[in-house]
C-alpha positions in Angstrom: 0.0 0.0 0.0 1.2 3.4 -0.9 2.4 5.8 2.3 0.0 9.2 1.4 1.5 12.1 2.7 0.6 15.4 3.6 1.6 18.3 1.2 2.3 21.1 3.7 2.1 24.8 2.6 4.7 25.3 -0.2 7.5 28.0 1.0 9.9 27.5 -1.4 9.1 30.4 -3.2 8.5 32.9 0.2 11.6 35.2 0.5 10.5 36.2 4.4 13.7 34.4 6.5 13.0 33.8 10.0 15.3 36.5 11.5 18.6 36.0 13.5 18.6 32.9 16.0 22.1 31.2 16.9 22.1 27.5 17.7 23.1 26.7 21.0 24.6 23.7 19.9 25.3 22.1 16.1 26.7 19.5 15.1 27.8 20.0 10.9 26.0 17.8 8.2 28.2 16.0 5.3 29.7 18.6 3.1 26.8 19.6 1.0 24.3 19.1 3.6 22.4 20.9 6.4 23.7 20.4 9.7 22.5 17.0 11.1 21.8 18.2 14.7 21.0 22.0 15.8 19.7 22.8 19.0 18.6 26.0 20.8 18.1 26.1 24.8 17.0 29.8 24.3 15.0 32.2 22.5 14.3 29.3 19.7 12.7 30.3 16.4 9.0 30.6 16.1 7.7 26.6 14.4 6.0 27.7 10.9 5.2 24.6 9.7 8.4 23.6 7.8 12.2 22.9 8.8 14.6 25.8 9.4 17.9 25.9 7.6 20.8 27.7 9.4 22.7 30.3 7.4 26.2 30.9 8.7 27.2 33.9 7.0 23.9 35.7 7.5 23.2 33.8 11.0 20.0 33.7 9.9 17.3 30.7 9.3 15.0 30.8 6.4 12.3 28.2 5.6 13.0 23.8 3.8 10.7 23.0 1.0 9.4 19.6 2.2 6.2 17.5 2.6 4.9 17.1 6.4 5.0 13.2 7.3 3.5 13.5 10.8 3.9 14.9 14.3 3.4 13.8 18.4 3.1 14.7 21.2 5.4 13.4 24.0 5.0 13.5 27.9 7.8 16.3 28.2 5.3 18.6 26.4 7.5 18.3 23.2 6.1 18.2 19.4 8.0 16.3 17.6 7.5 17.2 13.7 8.7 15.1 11.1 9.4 16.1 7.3 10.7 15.0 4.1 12.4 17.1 1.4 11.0 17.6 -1.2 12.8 19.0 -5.0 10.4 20.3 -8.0 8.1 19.2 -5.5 8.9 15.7 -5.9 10.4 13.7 -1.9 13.7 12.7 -1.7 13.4 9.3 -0.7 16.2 9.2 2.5 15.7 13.3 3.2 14.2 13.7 6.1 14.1 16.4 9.3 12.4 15.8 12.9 11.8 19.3 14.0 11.3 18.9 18.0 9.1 22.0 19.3 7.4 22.9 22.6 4.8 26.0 23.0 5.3 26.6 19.2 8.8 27.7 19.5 12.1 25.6 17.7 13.7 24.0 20.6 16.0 21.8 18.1 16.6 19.4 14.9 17.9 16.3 13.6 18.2 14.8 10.3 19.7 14.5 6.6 18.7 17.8 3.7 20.5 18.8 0.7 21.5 22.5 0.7 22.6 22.1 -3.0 20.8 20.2 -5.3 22.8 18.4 -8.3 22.1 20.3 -11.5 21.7 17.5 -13.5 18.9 16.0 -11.4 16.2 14.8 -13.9 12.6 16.7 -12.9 10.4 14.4 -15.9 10.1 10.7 -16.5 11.6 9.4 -19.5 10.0 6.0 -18.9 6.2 5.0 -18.4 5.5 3.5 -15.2 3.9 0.2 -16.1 7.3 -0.4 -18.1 8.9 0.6 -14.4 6.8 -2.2 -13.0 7.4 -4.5 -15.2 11.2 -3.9 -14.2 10.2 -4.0 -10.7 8.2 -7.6 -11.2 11.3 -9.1 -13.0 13.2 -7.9 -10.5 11.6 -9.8 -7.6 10.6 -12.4 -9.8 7.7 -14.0 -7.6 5.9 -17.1 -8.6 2.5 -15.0 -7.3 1.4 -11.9 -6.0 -1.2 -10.9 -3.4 -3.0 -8.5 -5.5 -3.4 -11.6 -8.0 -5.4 -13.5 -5.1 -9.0 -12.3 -5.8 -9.8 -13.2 -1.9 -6.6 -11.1 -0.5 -8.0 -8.4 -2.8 -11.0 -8.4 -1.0 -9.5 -8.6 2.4 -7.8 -5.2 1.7 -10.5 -3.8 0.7 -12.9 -4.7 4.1 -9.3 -4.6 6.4 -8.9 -0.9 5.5 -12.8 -0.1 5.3 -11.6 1.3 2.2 -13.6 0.3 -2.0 -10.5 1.9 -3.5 -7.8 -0.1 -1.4 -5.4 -2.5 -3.3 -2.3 -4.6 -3.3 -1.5 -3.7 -6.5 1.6 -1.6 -6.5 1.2 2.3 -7.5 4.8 4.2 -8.6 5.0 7.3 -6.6 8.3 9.7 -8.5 10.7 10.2 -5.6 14.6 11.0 -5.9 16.2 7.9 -4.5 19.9 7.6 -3.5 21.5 4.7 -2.0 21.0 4.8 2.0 24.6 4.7 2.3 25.1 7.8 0.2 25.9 9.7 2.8 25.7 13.2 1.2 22.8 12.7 -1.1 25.1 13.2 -4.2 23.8 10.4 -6.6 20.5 11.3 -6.5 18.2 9.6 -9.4 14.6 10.4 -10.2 12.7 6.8 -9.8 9.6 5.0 -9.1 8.7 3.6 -6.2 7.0 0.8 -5.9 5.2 -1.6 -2.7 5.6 -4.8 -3.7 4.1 -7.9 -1.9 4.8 -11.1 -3.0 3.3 -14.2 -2.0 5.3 -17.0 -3.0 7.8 -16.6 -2.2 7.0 -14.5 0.5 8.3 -10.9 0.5 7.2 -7.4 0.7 9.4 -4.6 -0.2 9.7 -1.0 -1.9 11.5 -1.3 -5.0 13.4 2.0 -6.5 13.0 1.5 -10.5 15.4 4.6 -12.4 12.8 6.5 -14.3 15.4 6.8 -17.0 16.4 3.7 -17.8 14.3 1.4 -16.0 17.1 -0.1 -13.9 16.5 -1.3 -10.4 18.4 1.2 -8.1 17.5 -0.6 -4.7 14.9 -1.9 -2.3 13.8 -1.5 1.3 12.4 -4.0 2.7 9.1 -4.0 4.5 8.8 -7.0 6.4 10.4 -7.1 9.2 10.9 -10.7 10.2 11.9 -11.9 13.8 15.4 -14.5 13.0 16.8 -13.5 9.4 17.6 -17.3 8.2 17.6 -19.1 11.3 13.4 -18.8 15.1 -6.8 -17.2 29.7 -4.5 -20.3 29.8 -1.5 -19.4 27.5 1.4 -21.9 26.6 4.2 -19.6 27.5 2.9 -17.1 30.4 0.5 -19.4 32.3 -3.1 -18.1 33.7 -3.6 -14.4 32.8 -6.3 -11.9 32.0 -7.0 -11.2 28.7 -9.9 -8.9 27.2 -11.7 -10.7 24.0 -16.2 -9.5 22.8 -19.0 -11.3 22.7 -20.3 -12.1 19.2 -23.0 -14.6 18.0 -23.6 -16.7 21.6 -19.8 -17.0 22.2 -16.7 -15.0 22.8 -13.3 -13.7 20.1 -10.1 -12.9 20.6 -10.8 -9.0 19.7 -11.1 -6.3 21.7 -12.6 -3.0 20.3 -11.0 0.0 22.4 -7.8 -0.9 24.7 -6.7 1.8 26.4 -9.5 4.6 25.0 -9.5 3.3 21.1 -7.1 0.3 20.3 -8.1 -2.1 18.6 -6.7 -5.8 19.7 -7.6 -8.9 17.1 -6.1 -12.1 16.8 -7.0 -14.6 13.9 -6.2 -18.2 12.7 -5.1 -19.5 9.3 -5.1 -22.6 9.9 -2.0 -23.3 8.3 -2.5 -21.4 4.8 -1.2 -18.4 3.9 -3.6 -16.2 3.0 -5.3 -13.4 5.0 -8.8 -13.4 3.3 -9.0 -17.2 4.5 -8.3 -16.3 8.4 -10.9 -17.3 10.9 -11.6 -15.8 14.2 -10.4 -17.7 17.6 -13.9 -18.7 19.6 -14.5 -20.1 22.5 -18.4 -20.7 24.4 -17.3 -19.4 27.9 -14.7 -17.0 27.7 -12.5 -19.3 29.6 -9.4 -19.9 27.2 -7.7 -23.0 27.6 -7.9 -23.9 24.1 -5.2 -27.2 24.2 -5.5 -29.1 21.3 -3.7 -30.9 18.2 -4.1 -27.7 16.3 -2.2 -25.5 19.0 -4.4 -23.1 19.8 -3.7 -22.8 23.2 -0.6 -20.3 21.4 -3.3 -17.8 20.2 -3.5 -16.1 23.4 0.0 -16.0 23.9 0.1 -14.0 21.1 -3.4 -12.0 22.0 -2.0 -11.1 25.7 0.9 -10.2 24.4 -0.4 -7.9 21.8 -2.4 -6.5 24.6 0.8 -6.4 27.0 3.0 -4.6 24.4 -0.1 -1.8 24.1 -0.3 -1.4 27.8 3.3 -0.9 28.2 2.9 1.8 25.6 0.7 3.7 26.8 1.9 3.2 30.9 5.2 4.1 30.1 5.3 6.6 27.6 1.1 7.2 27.0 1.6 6.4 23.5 -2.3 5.2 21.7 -0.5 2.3 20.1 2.1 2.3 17.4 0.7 5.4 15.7 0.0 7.3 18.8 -3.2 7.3 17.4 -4.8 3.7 18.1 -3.1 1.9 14.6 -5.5 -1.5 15.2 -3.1 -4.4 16.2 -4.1 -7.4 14.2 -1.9 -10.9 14.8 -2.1 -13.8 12.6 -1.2 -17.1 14.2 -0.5 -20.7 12.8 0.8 -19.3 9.3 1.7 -22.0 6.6 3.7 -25.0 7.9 7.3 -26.0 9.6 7.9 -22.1 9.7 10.1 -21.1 11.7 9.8 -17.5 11.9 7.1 -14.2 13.2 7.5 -11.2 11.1 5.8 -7.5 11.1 5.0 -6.9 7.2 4.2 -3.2 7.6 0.5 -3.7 8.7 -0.2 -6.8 10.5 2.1 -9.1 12.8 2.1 -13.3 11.9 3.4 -15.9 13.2 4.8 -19.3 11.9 4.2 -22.2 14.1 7.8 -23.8 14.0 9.6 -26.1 12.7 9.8 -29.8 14.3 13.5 -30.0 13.4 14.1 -26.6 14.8 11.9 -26.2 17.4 9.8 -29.0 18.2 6.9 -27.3 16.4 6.4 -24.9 19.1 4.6 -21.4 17.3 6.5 -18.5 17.8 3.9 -16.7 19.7 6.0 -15.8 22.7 6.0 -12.5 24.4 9.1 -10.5 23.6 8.9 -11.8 20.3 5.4 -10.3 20.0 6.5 -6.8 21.4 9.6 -7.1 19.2 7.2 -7.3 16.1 4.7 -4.5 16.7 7.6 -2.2 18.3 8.8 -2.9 14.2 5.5 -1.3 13.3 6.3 2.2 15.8 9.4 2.1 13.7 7.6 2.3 10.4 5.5 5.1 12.1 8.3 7.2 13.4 11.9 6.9 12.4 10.8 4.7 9.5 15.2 3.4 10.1 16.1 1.6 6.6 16.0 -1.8 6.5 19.5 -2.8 5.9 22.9 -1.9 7.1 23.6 0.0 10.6 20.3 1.8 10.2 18.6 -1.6 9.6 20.4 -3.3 12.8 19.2 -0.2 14.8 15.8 -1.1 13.7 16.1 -4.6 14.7 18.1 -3.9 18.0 15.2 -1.2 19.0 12.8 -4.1 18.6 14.5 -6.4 20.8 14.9 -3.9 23.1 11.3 -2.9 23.8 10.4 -6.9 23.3 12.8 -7.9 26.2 11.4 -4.6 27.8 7.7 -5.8 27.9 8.6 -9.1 28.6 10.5 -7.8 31.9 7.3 -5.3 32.5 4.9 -7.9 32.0 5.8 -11.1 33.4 8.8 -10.6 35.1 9.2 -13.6 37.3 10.1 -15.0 33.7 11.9 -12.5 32.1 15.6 -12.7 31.2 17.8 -11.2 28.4 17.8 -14.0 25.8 14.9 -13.7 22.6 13.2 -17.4 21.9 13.8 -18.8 25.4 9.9 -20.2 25.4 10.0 -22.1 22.5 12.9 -23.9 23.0 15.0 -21.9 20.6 16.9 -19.1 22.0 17.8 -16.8 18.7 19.8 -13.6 20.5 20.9 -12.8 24.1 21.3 -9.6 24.6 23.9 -9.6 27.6 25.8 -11.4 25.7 25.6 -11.6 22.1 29.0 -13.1 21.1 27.2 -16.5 22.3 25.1 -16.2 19.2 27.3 -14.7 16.8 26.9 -11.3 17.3 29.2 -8.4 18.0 29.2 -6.6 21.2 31.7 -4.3 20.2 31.4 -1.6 16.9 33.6 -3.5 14.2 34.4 -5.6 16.7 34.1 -9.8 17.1 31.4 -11.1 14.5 30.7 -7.4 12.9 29.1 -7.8 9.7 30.5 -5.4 6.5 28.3 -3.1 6.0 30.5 -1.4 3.3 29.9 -1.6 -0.7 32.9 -3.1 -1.1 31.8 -5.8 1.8 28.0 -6.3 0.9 27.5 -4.6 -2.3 23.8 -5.4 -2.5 21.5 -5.7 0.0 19.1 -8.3 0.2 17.2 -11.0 1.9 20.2 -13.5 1.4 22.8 -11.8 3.1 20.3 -10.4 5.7 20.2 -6.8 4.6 23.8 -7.0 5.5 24.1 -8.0 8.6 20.5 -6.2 10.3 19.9 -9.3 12.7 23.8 -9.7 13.6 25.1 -5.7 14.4 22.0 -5.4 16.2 23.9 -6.7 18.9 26.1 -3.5 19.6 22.8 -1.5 20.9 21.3 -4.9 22.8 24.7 -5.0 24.5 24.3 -1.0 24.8 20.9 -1.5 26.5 21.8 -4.3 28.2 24.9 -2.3 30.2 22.4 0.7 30.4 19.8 -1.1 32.1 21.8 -3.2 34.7 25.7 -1.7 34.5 28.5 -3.8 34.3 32.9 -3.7 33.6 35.0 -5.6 31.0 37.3 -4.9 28.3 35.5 -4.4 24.5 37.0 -5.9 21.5 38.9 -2.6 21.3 41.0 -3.1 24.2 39.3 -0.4 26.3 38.5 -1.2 29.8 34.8 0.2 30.6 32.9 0.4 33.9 28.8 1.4 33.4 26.6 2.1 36.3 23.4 0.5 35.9 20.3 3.1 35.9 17.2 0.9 35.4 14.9 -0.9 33.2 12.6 2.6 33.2 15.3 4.8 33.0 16.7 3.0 29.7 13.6 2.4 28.1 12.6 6.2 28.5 15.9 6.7 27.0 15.7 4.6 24.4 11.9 5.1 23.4 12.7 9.3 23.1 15.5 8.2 20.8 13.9 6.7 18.7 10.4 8.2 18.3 12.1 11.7 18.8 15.6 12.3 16.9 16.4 9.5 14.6 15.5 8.9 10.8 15.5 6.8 8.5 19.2 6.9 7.6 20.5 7.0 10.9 23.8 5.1 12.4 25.0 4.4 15.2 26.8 7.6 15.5 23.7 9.2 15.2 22.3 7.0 17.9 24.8 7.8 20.5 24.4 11.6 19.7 20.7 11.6 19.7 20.3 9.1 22.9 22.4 11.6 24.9 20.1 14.7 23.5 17.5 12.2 24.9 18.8 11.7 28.0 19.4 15.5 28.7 16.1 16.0 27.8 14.5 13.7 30.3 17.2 13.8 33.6 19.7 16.6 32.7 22.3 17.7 30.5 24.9 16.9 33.7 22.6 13.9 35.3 24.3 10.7 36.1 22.4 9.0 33.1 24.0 11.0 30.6 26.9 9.9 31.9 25.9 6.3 32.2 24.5 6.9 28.4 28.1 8.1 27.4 30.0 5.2 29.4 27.4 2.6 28.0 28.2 3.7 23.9 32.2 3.3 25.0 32.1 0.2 26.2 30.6 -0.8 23.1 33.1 1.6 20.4 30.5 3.8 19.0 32.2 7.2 19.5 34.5 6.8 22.3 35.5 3.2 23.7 39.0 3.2 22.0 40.8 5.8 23.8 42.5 6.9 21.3 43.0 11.0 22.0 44.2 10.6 25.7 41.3 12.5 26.6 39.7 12.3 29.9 36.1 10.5 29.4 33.1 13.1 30.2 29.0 12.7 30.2 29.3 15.7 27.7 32.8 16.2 26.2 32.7 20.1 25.4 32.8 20.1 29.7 36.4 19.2 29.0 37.3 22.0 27.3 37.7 25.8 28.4 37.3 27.9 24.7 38.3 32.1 25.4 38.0 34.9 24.3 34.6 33.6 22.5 33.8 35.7 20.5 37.6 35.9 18.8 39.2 37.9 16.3 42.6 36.6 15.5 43.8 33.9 18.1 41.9 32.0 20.7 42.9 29.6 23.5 41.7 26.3 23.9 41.9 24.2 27.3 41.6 21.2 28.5 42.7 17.9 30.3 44.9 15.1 28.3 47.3 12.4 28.5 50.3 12.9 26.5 50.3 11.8 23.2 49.6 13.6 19.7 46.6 15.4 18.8 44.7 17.1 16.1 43.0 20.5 16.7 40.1 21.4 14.2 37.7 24.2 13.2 34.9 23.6 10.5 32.2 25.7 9.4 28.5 24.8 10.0 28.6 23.6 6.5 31.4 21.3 7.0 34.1 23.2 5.5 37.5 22.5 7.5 38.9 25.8 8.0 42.2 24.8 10.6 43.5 21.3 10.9 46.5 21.6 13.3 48.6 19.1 14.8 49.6 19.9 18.8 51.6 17.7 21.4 50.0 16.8 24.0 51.0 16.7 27.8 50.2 14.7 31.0 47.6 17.3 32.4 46.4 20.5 31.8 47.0 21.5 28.1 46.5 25.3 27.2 47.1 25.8 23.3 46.9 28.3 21.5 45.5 28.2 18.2 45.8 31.4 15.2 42.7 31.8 12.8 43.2 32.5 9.4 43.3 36.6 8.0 40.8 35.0 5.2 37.9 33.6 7.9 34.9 35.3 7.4 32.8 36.1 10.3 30.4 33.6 11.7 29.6 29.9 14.3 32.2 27.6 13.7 33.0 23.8 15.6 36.0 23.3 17.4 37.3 19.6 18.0 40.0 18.1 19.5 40.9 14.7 17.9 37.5 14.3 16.6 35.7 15.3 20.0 33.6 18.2 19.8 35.2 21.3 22.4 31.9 23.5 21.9 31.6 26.4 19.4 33.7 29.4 18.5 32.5 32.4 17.0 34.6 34.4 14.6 34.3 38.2 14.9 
């Protein structure tokens, strides 16, 4: 089914700029692009409905031409606004802004926009799109499709309340470049197309060139639970569960949970095919539904589809996935010997095992069930790319509101391992080496990620490596959560104070729903989880420390010791920057161990203006560092060996 977006207000064409407001804080975009993080504690512009772009010459902020994808409201009275570009009115498929705001000022930004668009983009179609589809079709080359199956056709159509509604795949013109483009350079105009295939099973967008009618790339839509591999309830015991009364006997729906959200679980009985499911019954409302067929794992999967939207709401008082009470619809006993539960962008489903694997036990349990729909609050807010870093972060968020639930909800059973209750343990997040996973960033059993190292993503090679590098932010989580010491793969010894299952998950649930987007890596992630942190305990709080010791002992921006720098929550409390304002000269100081290091000043557009190499000593360094005659006036970033020291402004 086609996303449908919101066209904001065009303001491409305005000249009225937003007047002169300094970031507090910035962190510079890719050269070419805006910067990736700007924050303002103070006197934040006035939200008009559209990203702000930072000017450094001018200091001034002037309105992004973009297409409004949604906004929500969190508990900390923030607005969290999210936006793709948009060029000759047409999205660019990977450019994207979240635009936090609170009492309808700017308090701050994340994300990836172009500043300068390629002048050879194409704005037209040279190719039709049914000849794009047809590239698309051969492309996946699926023995069927669902929109071919009359009765799925129909299931749409009564699922979505909606005459018009369809599997068959529309082309919407977008400007795609490769997720790993990191500066939006290659962009190509291209269709894009939902594809849903039914044997074999698959749904993904497929990017078709609208020039040539070659296949750019896909993302993949369903989000599966082990990439090639895993009331009376058979996993939980005796609990509650909330089902409605319908011809003399009882279902496993429920029409409103928590004010409006709708809770269904259906059987089909072994097929494949949605339009076939049946509803779950029962005469007396008393589940204990044991039998040949298994269906005693239904309400596994119905309480925990309940579970996950109580802890939703409790926690964070989010109305389901959507934040706006997104029906959660589960699908148990699909086909046969499937070994597998996957979220395919609108509906969870569950396999019931495999007899070799397994024992034939369904996959119905708990964290697996808050793993898939916390894939579906993905889709609905930092919509992460399925494959690569950003794909693992998609998968490792998953696991970590699964385990999360599973801990919230029944936690005289809980522990850190995913599969446990069927007899088939698939990841454990305290220690993922034990499954071959990497606890480390590059570290032990790190998938490539690189062109040269997975030059196409796909189902195959599991989106290079989505289900595998997760393990870097379980084992971040993990350390967050209950603390713990060791050395990394990096050789650094690290030492993390434990703040909490709450704690974490608030951290890690404003991370995600908040700050990232669709492109985002783990660099991003420890950036924005700190933001996060701030935001909720402090900018000098003990768990933005614990935040910052947590990413080091697992090497995503610190963890390797490298500079001789003394660790810090927040790094630019290192460093002593003055005068600031400067003219000529300023001084930078700050503790070190002696070794060499690399002093640099970049513009907010990325532009390195001073790259100097200094000496360090044991101690207190004070260098000083001359500007150039030629640097014009403006905000400009000061690092020391690649951690930020804060900004300096040039007179």
């Amino acid at each position: 089914m086609k996303t449908k977006f919101i066209l904001a207000v065009s303001v491409a064409a305005c000249s009225f700029v937003f007047g002169q407001n300094t970031p507090s804080k910035l962190i510079p975009g890719k050269s070419g692009l805006h910067a990736e993080f700007m924050r303002f504690d103070k006197n934040g512009p006035e939200f008009k409905g559209s990203p702000v772009l930072f000017d450094e010459t001018s200091q001034r902020l002037s309105p992004g031409q973009s297409r409004k994808l949604g906004n929500e409201v969190d508990q900390l009275g923030f607005e969290t606004h999210r936006f793709q570009q948009t060029v000759n009115d047409i999205p660019v498929e990977y450019g994207m802004m979240a635009v936090q705001t609170k009492n309808g000022k700017i308090v701050g930004q994340t994300g990836k926009w172009m500043l300068n668009v390629p002048k050879a983009v194409e704005r037209k179609a040279n190719l039709s799109e049914e000849i794009a589809l047809q590239s698309a079709l051969s492309f996946v080359g699926a023995e069927s499709y669902k929109w071919q199956n009359k009765d799925e056709e129909e299931f749409i159509k009564k699922e979505t309340n909606d005459a018009s509604a369809s599997f068959a795949p529309k082309g919407e013109l977008v400007y795609y470049s490769d997720p790993t483009d990191e500066k939006l350079n290659d962009l190509r105009l291209a269709y894009k197309f939902d594809i849903y295939s039914e044997k074999p099973l698959s749904r993904q967008y497929v990017f078709v060139d609208a020039k040539n009618g070659k296949v750019l790339g896909v993302d993949a839509i369903i989000h599966d639970v082990n990439a090639p591999g895993t009331a009376t309830t058979a996993y939980s015991g005796n609990r509650n569960i909330v089902t409605d009364s319908y011809n003399g006997s009882y279902r496993l729906r429920e029409t409103g949970r928590n004010g409006g959200t709708p809770v269904e679980t259906y059987n089909l009985k072994k097929g494949t095919s949605y339009s076939a499911a049946v509803d779950f019954t029962d005469t007396d409302n008393v589940w204990n539904n044991v039998n040949t067929n298994k269906d005693q794992y239904a309400t596994d999967a119905h309480w925990g589809a309940e579970m996950t939207v109580d802890y939703l709401y409790t926690k964070f008082g989010r109305k389901s996935i959507d934040n706006n009470h997104f029906a959660i619809k589960s699908y148990v006993h699909y086909s046969t010997n499937y070994f597998n539960a996957f979220w395919d962008g609108s509906r969870m489903t569950y396999g019931d095992g495999s007899s070799s694997t397994n024992g034939g036990k369904p996959l119905t349990a708990i964290d697996v069930c808050g793993h898939e729909i916390a894939h579906g609050m993905t889709s609905k807010t930092a919509n992460l790319v399925y494959q690569r870093e950003s794909g693992a972060l998609n998968e490792g968020f998953s696991d970590i509101f699964g385990n999360s639930i599973e801990r919230w909800a029944r936690p005289t059973q809980a522990s850190w391992t995913l599969g446990e209750d069927f007899s088939y343990v698939i990841r454990d997040m305290a220690n993922p080496n034990a499954y071959g996973q990497p606890d480390t960033y590059l570290g032990t059993y790190w998938k490539a990620t690189t062109t040269s190292g997975c030059a196409s993503p796909s189902q195959a090679n599991d989106y290079c490596g989505v289900h595998t590098n997760s393990g870097v932010l379980n084992f971040w989580y993990y350390l967050l959560v209950t603390g713990g010491s060791g050395t990394n793969d990096k050789g650094f010894a690290y030492n993390v104070s434990g703040i909490g299952l709450d704690k974490a998950a608030a951290i890690a649930y404003r991370t995600l729903t908040t700050y990232l987007i669709s492109t985002s890596t783990y660099a991003n992630a420890r950036t924005y989880s700190l933001q996060a942190a701030a935001d909720l305990y402090g900018a000098g709080s003990n768990e933005v420390t614990q935040v910052t010791n947590a990413w080091n002992a697992v090497g995503v921006g610190g963890g390797t010791s490298p500079s001789g720098l003394v660790a810090s929550a927040n790094n630019a409390s290192l460093f002593t920057i003055s005068p600031n304002p400067a003219t000529d000269m300023f001084t930078i100081a700050f503790e070190s161990k002696e070794g060499k290091g690399t002093v640099e000043l970049t513009s907010l557009t990325g532009k390195r203006e001073i790259s100097e190499k200094v000496t360090l000593t044991d101690g207190v360094n004070k260098l000083n560092i001359k500007l150039p005659s030629n640097m014009l006036p403006g905000v400009y970033i000061v690092t020391v060996n690649g951690q930020k020291a804060g900004n300096l402004i040039k007179k």
